[in-house]
C-alpha positions, -999 to 999 in steps of 0.1 A, spaced: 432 134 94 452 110 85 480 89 101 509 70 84 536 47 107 565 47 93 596 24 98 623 12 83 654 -11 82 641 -41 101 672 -58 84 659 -95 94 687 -120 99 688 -134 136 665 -139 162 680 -104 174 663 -88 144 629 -105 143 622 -100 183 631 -60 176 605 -59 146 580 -80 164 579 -56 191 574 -24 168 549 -43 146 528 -53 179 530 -18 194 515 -8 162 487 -37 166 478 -27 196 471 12 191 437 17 202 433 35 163 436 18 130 465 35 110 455 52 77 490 29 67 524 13 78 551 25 54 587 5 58 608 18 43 637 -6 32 660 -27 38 636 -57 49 663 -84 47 696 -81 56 710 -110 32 676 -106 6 673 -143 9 637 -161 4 640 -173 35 643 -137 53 614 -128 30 593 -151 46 602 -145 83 596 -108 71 561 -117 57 549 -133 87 563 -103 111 543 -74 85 512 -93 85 491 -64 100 452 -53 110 465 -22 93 473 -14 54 510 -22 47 536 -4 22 571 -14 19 596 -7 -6 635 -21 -15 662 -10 -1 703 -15 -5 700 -43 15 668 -66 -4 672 -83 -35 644 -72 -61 629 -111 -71 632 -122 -41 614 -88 -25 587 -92 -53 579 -132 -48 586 -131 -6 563 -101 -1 543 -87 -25 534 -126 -41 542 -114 -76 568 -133 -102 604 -128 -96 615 -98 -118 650 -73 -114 627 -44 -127 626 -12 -98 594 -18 -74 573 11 -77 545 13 -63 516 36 -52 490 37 -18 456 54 -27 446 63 11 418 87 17 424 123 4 464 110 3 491 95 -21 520 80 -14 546 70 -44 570 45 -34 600 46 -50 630 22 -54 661 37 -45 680 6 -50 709 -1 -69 716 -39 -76 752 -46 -60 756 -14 -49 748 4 -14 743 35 -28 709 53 -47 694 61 -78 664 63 -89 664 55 -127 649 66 -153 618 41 -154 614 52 -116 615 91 -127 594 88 -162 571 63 -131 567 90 -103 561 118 -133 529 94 -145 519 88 -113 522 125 -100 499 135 -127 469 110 -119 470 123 -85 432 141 -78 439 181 -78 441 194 -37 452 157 -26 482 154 -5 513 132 -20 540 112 0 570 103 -25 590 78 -1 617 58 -7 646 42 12 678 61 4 677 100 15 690 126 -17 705 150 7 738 151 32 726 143 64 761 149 82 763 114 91 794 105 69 791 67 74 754 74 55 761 105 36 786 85 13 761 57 3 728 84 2 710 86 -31 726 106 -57 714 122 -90 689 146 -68 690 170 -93 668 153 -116 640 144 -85 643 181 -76 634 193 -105 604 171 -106 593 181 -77 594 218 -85 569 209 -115 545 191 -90 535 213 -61 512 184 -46 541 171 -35 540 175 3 567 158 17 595 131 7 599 100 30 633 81 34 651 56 56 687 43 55 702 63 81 690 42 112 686 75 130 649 97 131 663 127 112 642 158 98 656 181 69 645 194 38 654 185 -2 638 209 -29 620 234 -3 601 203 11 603 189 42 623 153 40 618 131 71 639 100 75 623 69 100 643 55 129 661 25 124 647 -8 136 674 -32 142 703 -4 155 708 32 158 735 48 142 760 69 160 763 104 152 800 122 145 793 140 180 782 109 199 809 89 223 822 56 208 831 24 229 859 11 203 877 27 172 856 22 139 825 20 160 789 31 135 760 16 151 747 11 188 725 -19 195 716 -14 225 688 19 217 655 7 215 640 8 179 620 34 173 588 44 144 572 78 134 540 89 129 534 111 101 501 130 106 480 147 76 454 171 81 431 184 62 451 215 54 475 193 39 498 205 69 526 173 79 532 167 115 555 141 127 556 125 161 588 101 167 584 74 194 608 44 206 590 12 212 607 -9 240 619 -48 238 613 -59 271 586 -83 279 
């Protein structure tokens, strides 16, 4: 069995920010288990500055293996040199966790200057390479931070990533595929894209309101006053996905 925490838009700015992350990343440190791996993600910084880079650094530095990928938000140099310690470059950040009897591809979603996504064509001809290295019978996690599918949340659904037709198509070539991981929305949501399930993280530093939800002022998106929240994706050996979703208080 296998278990993967997964958050995402930790957004660090303010002190607002870094207190909320500190107090999922120290739930996380003191599970009485050590995580198979902590995926985040996107949208690390909210500005994509070196400096927020390095508060972020500091806050992710965990007992327990780490993944995080772009998102709208992060700047790609500054993302590779602030986290991953590699030469600033605008190329996509790919990359790939080998865990035990698991893959997860991480994909960047990002679009420079844009708050939409897209995965281009490196990233595609990328995920197809990667896909086919993967050992026959082991489970793959394709994550990235923009979801490809409408989640009815229209202040999301008109930034979500777009040109899902070629990623669905992929994925009806690679049946390992088990699952597709996203962000984005700042809300735990569970859905499907190309007959697979699709589960997108809780926001970190606010929750976004949904169309049904009661607003406190006219153009209101976002609450910040809902604790942040992770999940836990669980594989077993069946190469069955469960997800557990848990909020992680602030106080203390």
């Amino acid at each position: 069995m296998a278990v993967i925490a997964h958050l995402s838009d930790i957004h660090i700015d303010d002190e607002r920010s870094v207190h909320r992350t500190r107090a999922v990343v120290d739930y996380l440190e003191d599970l009485p288990y050590d995580l198979d791996l902590v995926l985040v993600s996107g949208d690390v910084a909210d500005h994509g500055t070196p400096e927020e880079y390095a508060v972020a650094r500091g806050l992710l530095d965990s007992r327990h293996p780490v993944l995080v990928c772009p998102g709208n938000h992060d700047d790609r140099a500054a993302f590779r040199e602030g986290l991953l310690g590699e030469p600033a470059d605008a190329a996509p950040v790919d990359q790939v966790f080998r865990g035990a009897g698991f893959t997860v591809l991480a994909c960047d979603s990002s679009v420079p200057g844009k708050p939409e996504g897209w995965l281009g064509d490196e990233t595609v001809a990328w995920l197809e390479g990667e896909l086919r290295r993967v050992p026959e019978g082991e489970a793959v996690l394709v994550a990235f931070h923009h979801p490809p599918v409408p989640l009815h949340v229209p202040y999301v659904d008109g930034i979500r990533q777009f040109g899902e037709e070629r990623l669905a198509e992929l994925a009806g070539r690679h049946p390992r595929i088990t699952a597709f991981l996203a962000g984005h929305a700042h809300t735990a949501a569970a859905t499907t894209f190309a007959g697979l399930p699709l589960l997108v993280a809780p926001g970190v530093v606010n929750t976004v309101l949904l169309p049904w939800e009661q607003r406190t002022y006219a153009g209101q998106q976002v609450r910040l006053d809902q604790p942040p929240g992770v999940a836990f994706h669980v594989l077993d050996e069946d190469r069955r996905l469960t997800t557990h979703f848990r909020t992680v208080s602030t106080q203390g």
